[in-house]
Residue frames as a rotation matrix with the C-alpha (Angstrom) as fourth column:
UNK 1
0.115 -0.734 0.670 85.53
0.719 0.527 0.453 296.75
-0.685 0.429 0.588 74.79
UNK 2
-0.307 -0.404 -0.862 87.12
-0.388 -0.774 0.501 299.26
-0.869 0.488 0.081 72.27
UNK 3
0.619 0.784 0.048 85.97
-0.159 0.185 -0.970 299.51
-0.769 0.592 0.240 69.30
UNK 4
0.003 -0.907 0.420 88.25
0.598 0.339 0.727 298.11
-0.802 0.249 0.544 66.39
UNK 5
-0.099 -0.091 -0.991 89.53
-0.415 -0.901 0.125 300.12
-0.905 0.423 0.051 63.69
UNK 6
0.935 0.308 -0.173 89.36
-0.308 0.469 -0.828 299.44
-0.174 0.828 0.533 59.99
UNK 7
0.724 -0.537 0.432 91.73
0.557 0.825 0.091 297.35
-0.405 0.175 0.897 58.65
UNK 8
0.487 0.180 0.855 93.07
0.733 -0.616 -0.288 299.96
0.475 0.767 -0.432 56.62
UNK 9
0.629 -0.033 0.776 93.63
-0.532 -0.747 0.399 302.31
0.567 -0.664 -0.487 59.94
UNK 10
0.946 -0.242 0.217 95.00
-0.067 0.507 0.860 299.74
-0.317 -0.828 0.463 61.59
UNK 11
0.480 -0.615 0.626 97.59
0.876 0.298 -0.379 298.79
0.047 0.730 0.681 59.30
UNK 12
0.551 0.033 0.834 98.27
0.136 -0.989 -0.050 302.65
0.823 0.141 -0.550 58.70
UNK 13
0.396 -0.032 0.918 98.93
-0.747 -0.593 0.302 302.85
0.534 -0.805 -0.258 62.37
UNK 14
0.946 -0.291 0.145 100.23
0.081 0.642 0.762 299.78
-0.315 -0.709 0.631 63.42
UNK 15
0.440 -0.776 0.453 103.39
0.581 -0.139 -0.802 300.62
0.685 0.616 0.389 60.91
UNK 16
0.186 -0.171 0.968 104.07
-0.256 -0.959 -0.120 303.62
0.949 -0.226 -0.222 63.23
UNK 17
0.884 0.131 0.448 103.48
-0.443 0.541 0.715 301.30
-0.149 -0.831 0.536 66.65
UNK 18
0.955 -0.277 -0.104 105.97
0.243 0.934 -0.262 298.34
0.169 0.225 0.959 65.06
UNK 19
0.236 -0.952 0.196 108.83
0.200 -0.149 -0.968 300.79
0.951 0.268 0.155 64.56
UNK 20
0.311 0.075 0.947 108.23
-0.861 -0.400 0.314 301.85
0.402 -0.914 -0.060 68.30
UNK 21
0.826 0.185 0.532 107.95
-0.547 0.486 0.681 298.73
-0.132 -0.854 0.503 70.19
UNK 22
-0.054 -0.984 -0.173 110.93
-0.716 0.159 -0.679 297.14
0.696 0.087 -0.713 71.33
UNK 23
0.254 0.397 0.882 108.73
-0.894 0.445 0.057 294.27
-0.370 -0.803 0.467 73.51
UNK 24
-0.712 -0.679 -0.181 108.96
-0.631 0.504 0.590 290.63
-0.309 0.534 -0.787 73.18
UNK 25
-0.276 0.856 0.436 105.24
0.811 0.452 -0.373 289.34
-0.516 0.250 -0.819 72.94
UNK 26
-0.972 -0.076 -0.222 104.67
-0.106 -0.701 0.706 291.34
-0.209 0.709 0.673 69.74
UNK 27
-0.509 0.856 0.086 101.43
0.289 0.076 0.954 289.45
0.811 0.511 -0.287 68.90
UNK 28
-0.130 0.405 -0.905 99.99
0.918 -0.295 -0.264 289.75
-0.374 -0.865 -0.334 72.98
UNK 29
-0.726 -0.372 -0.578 101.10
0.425 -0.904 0.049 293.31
-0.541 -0.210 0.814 72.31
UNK 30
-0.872 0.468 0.140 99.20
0.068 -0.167 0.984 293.89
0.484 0.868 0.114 68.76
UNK 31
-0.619 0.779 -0.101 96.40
0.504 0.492 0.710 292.40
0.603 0.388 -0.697 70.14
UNK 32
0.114 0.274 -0.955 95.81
0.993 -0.066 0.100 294.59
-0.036 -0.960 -0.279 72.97
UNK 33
-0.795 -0.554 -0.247 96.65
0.395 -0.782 0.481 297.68
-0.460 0.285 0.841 71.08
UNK 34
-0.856 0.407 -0.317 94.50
-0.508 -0.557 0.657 297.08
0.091 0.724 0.684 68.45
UNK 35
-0.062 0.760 0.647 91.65
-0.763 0.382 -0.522 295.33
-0.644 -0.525 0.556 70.18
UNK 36
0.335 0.384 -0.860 91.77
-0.618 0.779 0.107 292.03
0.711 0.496 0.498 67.20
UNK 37
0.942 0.328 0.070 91.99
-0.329 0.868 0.372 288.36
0.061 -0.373 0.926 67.85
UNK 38
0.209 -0.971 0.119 95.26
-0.252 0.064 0.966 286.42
-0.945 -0.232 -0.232 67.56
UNK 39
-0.001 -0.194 0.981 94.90
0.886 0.455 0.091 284.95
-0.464 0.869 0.172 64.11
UNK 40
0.835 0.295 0.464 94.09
0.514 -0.719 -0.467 288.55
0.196 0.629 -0.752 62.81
UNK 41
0.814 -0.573 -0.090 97.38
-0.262 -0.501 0.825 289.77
-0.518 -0.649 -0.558 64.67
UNK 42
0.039 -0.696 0.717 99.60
0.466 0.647 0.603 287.04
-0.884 0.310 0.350 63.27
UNK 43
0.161 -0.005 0.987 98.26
0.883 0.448 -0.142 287.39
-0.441 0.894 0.077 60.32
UNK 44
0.960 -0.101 0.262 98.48
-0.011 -0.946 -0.324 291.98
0.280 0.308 -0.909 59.86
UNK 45
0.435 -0.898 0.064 101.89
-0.341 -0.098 0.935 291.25
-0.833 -0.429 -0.349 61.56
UNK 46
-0.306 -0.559 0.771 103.23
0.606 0.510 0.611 289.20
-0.735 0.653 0.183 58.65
UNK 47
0.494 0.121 0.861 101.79
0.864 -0.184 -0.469 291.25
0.101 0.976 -0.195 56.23
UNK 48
0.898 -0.388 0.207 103.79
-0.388 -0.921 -0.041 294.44
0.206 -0.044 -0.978 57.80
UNK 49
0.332 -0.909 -0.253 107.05
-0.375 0.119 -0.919 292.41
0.865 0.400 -0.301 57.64
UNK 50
0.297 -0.255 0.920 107.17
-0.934 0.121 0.336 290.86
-0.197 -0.959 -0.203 61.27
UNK 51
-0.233 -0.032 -0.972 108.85
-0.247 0.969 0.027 287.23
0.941 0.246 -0.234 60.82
UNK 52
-0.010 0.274 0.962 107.41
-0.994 0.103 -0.040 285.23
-0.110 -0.956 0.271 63.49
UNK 53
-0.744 -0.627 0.232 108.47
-0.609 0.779 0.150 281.81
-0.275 -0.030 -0.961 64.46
UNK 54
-0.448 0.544 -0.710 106.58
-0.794 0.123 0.595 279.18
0.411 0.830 0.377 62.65
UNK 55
-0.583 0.206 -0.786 106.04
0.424 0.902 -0.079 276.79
0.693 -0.380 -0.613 65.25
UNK 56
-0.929 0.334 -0.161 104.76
-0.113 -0.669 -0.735 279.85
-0.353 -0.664 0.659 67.50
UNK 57
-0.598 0.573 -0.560 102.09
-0.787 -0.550 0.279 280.40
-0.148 0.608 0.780 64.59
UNK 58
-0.321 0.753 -0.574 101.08
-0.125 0.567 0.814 277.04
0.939 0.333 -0.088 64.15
UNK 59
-0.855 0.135 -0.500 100.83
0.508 0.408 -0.759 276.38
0.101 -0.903 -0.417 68.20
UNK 60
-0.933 0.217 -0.286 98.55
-0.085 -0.908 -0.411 279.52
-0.349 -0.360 0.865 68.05
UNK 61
-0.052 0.809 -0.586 96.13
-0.926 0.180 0.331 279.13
0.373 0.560 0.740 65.44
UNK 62
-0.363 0.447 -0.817 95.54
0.333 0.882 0.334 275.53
0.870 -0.150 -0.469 66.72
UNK 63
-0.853 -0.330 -0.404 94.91
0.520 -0.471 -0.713 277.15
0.045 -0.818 0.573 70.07
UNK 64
-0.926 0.317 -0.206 92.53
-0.375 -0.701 0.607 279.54
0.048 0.639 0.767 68.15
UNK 65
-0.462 0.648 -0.606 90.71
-0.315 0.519 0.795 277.01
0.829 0.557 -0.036 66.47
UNK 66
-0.528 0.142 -0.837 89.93
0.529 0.826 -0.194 275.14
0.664 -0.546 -0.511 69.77
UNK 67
-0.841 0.139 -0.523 89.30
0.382 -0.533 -0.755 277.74
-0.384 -0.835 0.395 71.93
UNK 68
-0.526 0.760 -0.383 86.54
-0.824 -0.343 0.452 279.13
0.212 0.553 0.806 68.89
UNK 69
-0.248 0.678 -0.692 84.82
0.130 0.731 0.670 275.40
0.960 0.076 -0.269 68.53
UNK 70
-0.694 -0.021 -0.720 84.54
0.719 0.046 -0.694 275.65
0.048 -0.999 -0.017 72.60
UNK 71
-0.655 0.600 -0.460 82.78
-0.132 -0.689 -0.712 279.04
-0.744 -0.406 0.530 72.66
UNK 72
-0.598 0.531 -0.601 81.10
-0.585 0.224 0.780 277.57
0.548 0.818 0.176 69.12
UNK 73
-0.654 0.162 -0.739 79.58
0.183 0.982 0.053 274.67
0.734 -0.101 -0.672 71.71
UNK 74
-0.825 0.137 -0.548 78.65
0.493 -0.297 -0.818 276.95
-0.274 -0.945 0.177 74.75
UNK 75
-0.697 0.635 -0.332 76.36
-0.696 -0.711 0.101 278.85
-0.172 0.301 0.938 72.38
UNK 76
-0.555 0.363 -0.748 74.94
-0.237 0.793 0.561 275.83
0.797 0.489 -0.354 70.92
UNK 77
-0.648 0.130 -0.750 74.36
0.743 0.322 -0.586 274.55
0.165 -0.938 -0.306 74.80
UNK 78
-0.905 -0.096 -0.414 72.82
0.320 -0.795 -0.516 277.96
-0.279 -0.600 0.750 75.39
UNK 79
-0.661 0.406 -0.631 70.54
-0.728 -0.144 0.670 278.09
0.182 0.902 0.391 72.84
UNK 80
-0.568 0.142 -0.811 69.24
-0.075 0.972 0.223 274.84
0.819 0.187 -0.542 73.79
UNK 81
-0.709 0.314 -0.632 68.58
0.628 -0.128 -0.768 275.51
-0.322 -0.941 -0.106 77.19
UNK 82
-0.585 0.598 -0.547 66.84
-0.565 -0.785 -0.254 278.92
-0.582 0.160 0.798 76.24
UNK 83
-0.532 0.598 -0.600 64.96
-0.568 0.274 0.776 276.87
0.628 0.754 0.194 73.35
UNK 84
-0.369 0.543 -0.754 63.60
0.526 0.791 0.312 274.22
0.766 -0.282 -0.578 75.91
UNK 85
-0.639 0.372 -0.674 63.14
0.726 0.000 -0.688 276.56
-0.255 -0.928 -0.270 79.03
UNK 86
-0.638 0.769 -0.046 60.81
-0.754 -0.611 0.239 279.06
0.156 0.188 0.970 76.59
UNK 87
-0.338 0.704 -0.625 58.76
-0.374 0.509 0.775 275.82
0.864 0.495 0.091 76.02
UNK 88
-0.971 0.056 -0.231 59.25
0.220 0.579 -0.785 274.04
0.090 -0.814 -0.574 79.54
UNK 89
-0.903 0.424 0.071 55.30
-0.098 -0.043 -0.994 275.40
-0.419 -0.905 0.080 80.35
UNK 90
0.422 0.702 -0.574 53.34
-0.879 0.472 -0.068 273.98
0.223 0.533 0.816 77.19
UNK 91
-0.668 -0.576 -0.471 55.28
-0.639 0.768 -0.033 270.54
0.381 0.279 -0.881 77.71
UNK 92
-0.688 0.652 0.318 52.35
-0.080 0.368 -0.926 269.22
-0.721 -0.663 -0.201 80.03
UNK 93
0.278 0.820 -0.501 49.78
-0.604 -0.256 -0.755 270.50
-0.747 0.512 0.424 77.31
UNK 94
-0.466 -0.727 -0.504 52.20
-0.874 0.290 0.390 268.90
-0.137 0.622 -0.771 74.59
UNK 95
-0.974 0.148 -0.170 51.74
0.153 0.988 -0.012 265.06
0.166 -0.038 -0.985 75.99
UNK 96
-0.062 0.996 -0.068 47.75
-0.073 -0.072 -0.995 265.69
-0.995 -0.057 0.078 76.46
UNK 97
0.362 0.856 -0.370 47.25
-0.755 0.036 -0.655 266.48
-0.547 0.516 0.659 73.21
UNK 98
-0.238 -0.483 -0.842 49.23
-0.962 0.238 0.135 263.40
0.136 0.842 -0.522 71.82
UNK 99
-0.850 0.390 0.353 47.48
0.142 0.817 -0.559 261.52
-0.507 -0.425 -0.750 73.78
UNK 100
-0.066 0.996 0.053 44.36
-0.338 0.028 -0.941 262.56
-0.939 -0.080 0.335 72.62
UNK 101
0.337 -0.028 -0.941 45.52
-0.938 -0.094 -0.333 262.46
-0.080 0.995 -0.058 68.56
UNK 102
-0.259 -0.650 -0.714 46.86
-0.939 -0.003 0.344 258.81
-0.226 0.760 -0.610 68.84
UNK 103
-0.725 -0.020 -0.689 45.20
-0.558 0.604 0.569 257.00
0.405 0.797 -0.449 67.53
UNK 104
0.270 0.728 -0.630 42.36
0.233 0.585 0.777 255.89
0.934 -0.356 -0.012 70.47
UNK 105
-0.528 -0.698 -0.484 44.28
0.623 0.069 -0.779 256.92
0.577 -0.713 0.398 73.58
UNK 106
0.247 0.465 -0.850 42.19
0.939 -0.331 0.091 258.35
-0.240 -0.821 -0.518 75.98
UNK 107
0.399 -0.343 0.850 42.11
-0.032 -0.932 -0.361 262.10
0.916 0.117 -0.383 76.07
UNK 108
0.549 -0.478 0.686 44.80
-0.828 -0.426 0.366 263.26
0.117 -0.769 -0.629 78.80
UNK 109
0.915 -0.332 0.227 47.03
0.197 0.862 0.467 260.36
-0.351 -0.382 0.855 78.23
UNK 110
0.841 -0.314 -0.441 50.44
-0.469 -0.830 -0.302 261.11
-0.271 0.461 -0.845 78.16
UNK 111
0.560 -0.252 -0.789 53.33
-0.655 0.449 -0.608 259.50
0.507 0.857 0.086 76.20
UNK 112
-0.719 -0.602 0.347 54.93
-0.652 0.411 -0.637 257.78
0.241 -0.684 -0.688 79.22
UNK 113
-0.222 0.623 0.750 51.90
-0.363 0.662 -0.656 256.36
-0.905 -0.418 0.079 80.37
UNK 114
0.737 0.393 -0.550 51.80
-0.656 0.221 -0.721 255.13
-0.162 0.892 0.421 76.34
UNK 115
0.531 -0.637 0.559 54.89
0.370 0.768 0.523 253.23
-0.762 -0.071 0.643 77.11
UNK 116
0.220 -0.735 0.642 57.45
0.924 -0.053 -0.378 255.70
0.311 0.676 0.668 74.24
UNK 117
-0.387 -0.611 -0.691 59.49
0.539 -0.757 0.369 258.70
-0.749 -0.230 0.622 74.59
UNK 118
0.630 0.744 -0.223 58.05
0.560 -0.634 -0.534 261.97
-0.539 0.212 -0.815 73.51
UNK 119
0.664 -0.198 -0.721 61.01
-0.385 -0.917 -0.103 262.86
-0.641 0.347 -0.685 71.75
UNK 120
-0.359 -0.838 0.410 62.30
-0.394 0.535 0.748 260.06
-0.846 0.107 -0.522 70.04
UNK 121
-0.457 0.541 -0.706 61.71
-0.880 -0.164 0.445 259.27
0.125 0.825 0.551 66.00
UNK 122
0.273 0.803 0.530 58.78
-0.427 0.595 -0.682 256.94
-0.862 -0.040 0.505 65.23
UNK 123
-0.748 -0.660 0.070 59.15
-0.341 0.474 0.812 254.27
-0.569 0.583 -0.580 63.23
């Protein structure tokens, strides 16, 4: 992926681009020029005097938003997975020793055979 310029550069240079381009998906265009997102397009486009249709702008940025919480969830998911499959090969050791700490339970009993869920809150 290209690397993005500073704001600053961009701007600079997207002035020079704008008076050029004579397409009709200005923001598609921007964004692929200058390697940003769409909301950062919209939004350097309006500040360099592009009017763009307000229903376009809100359809987008809701768009945006969704498409961000989505890849905001997949990490989350990811993370998780990685967080349980480092542990997945102490989990055995885990339910041993909580058997052994609770409270009289045989040593090597494990929280199923205690009749509760090893990950659910005590009361």
């Amino acid at each position: 992926m290209p690397q993005t310029l500073p704001r600053e550069k961009r701007l600079r240079r997207a002035k020079q681009w704008i008076g050029q381009y004579n397409g009709e998906h200005i923001v598609k265009a921007y964004k692929k020029r200058f390697s940003v997102d769409q909301l950062c397009a919209m939004a350097e486009l309006k500040m360099l005097g592009v009017d763009l249709d307000p229903d376009y702008v809100e359809r987008a940025t809701a768009a945006e938003m969704i498409r961000r919480e989505q890849l905001a969830e997949k990490k989350r998911e990811r993370e998780e997975q990685e967080r349980i499959s480092k542990h997945a090969d102490q989990s055995d050791q885990f339910f041993y020793i909580a058997g052994y700490t609770s409270g009289g339970a045989p040593y090597g009993v494990t929280w199923e055979e205690m009749g509760l869920e090893p990950w659910e809150e005590l009361e």
